[in-house]
C-alpha positions as CSV (number, residue, x, y, z in Angstrom):
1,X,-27.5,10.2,14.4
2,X,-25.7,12.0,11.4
3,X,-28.2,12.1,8.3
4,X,-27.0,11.3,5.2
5,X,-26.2,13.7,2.5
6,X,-27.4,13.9,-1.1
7,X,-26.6,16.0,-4.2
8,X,-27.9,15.9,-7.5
9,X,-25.1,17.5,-10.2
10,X,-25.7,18.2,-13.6
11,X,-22.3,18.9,-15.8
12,X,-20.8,17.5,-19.6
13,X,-17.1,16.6,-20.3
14,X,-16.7,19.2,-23.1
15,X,-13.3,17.0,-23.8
16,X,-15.4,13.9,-25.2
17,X,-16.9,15.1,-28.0
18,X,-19.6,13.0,-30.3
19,X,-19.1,13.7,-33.8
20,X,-21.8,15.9,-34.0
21,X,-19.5,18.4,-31.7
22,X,-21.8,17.9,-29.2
23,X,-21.6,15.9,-25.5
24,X,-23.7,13.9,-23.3
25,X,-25.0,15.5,-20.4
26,X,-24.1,13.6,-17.3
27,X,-26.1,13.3,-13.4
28,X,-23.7,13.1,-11.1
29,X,-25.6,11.6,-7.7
30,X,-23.2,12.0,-4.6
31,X,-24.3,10.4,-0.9
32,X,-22.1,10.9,1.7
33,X,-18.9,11.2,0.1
34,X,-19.4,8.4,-2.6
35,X,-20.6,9.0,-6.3
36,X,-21.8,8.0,-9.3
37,X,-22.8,9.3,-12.8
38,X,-25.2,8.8,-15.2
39,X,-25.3,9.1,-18.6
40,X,-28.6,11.0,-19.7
41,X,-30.4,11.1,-22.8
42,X,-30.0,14.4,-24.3
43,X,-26.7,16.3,-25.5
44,X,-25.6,19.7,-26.3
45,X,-22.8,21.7,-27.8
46,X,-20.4,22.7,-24.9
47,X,-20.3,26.4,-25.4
48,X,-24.3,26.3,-25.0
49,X,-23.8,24.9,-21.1
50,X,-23.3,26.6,-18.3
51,X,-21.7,24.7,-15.4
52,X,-22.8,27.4,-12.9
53,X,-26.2,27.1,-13.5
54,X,-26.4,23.5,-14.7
55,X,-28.7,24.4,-17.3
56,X,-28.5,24.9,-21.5
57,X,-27.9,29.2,-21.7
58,X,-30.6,30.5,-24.4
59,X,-33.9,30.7,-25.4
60,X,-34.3,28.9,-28.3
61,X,-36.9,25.7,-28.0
62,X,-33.8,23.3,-28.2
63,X,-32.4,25.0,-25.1
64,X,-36.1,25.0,-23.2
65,X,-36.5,21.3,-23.5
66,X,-33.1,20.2,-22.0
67,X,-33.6,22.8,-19.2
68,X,-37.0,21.1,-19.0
69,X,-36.3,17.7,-19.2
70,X,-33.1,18.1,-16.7
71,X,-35.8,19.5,-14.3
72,X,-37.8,16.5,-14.6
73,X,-35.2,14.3,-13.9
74,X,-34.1,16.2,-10.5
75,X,-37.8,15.8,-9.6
76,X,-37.8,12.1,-10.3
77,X,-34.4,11.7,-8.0
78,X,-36.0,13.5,-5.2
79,X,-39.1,11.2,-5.5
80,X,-36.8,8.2,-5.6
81,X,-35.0,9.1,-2.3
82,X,-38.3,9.8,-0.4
83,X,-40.0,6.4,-1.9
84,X,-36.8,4.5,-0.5
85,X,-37.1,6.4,3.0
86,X,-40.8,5.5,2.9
87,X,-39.9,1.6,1.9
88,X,-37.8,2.0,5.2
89,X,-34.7,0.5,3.0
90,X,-31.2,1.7,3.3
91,X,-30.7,4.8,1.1
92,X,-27.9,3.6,-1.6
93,X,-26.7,5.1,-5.2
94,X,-27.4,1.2,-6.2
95,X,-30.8,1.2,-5.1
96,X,-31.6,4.7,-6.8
97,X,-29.9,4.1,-9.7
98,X,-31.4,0.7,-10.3
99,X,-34.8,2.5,-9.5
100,X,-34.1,5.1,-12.3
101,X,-33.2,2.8,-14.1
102,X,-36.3,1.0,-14.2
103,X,-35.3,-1.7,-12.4
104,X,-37.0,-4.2,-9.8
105,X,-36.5,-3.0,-6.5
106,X,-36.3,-4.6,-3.6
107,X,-39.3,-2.8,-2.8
108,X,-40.9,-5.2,-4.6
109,X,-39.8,-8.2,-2.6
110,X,-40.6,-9.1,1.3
111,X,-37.7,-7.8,3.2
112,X,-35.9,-10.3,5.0
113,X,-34.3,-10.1,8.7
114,X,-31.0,-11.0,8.8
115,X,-30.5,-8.6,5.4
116,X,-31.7,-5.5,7.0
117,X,-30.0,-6.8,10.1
118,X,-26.4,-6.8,8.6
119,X,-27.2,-3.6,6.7
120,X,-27.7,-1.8,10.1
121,X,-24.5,-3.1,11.6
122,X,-22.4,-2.1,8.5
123,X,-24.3,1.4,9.0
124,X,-23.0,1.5,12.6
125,X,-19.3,0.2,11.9
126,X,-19.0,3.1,10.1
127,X,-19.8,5.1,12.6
128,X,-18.2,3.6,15.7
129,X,-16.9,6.6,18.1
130,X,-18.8,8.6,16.2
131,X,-22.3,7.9,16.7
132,X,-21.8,4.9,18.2
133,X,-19.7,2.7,20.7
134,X,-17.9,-0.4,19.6
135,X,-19.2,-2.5,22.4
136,X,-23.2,-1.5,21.2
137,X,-22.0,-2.9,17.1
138,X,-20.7,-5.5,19.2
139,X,-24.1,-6.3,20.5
140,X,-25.9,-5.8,17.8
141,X,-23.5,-8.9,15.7
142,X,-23.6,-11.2,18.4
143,X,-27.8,-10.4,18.4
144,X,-27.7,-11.7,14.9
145,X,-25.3,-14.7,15.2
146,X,-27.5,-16.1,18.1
147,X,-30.6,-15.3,16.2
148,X,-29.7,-16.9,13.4
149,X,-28.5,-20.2,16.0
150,X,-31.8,-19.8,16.9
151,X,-33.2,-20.5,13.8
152,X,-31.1,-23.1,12.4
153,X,-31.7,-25.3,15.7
154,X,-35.2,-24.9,15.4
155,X,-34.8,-26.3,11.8
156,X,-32.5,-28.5,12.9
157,X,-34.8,-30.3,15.4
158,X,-38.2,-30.3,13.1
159,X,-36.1,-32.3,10.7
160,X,-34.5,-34.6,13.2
161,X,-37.6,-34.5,15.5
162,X,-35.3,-33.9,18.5
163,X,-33.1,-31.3,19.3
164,X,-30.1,-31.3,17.0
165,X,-26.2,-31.9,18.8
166,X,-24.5,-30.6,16.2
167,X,-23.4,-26.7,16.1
168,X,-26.0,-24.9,14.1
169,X,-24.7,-23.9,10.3
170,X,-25.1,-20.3,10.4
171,X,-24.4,-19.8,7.2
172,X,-26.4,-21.5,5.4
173,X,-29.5,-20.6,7.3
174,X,-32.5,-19.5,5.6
175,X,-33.3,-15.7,6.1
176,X,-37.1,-15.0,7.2
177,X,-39.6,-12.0,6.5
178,X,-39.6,-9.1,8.1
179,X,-43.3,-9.6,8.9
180,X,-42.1,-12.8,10.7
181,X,-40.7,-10.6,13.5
182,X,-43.2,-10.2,16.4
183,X,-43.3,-10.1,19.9
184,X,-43.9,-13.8,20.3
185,X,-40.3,-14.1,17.8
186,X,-39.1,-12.5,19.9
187,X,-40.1,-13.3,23.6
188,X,-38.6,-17.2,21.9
189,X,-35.5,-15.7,21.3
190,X,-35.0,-14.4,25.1
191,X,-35.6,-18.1,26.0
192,X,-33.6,-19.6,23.6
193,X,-30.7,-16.9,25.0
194,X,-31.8,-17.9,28.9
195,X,-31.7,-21.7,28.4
196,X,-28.9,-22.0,25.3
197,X,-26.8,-19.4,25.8
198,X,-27.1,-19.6,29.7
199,X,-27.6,-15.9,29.8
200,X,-29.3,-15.4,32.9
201,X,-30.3,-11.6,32.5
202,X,-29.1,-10.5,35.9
203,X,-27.2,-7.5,35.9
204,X,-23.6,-8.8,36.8
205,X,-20.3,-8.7,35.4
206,X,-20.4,-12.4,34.9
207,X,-23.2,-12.0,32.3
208,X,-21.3,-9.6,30.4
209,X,-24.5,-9.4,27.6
210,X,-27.3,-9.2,30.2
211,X,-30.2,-8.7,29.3
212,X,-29.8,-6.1,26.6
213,X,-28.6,-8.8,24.2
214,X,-32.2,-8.3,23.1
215,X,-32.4,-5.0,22.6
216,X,-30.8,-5.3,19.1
217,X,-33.5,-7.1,18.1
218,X,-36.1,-4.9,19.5
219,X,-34.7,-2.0,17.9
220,X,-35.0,-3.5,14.3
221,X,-38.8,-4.9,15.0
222,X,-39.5,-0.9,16.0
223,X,-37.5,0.8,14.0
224,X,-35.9,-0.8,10.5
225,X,-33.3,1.3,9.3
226,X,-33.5,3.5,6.7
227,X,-29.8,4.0,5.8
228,X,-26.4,2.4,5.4
């Protein structure tokens, strides 16, 4: 699997100029092709910058602190992006700009299933004949459509006290924690795919899912994934 990659870029639009005659110094964060900048707090008189070092050129204490500070904030970044790989959330510009931003991040909440779910398979549609084949993203959607049918009857038939007729709302169903997902989660949703879905497991061509309609599943329980 490709691993994402990330730049931190320090620059200033010497063409938008405060009236002090100085500019904002801007972080440019780049992942994979896609960008975004912020504005940080400290300016400087363009012909102080250089762009090839992305530093403030001289030696005079103003100069210091920006060069300072603008290393401070690469070290916060770097921290940022390990925190989210150790959160095992998808790596985003959103998500590290709301947590430089001081923001709440979703860190903070109890990830849900079907969430990190539908983040992996936007991950892999990316990547189709790349990293991955279209029949496997294929697997992994129609994992999360029946898990989520799974759900919805079971909610379905504690409120009706008997197993509900009608098809299950997928929509609207309620996402669950993370911590939710264990191996008795999931050895119900093998026989909810035997006895609903009449998917007998047997390696034929009649049963084009077999068995490794699960496997989806499996792979999230194991291993959540860390990128988008």
């Amino acid at each position: 699997m490709k691993k994402q990659t990330f730049s931190i870029l320090f620059l200033i639009k010497p063409n938008k100029l405060l009236k002090t005659g100085e500019t904002p110094i801007i972080m440019r964060l780049t992942l994979t092709g896609k960008r975004v900048e912020i504005q940080l707090k400290r300016r400087i008189i363009p012909k102080n910058w250089s762009q090839a070092k992305e530093k403030a050129i001289g030696k005079d204490p103003i100069s210091a602190e920006i060069n300072k500070y603008l290393e401070s904030i690469r070290t916060r970044i770097y921290q940022i992006e390990r925190d989210i790989e150790d959160d095992n959330l998808p790596l985003t510009l959103h998500e590290i700009k709301d947590r430089f931003d001081g923001k709440k991040s979703k860190a903070n909440n109890c990830k849900m299933l079907f969430e990190v779910f539908q983040a992996e398979i936007d991950r892999m549609e990316l990547l189709i004949d790349k990293d991955y084949a279209k029949i496997t993203v294929g697997r992994y959607k129609l994992c999360l459509l029946y898990l989520k049918e799974m759900f919805q009857t079971k909610v379905g038939e504690e409120k009706n006290k008997k197993k509900s007729k009608q098809k299950p709302d997928i929509q609207n169903v309620q996402d669950i924690p993370m911590k939710d997902l264990d191996n008795y989660t999931i050895k119900n949703f093998e026989t909810y795919l035997k006895t609903e879905r009449k998917l007998s497991g047997k390696n034929d061509k009649k049963d084009p899912l077999k068995t490794e309609e699960i496997d989806p599943l499996k792979t999230v329980q194991t291993d959540p994934p860390k990128t988008v």
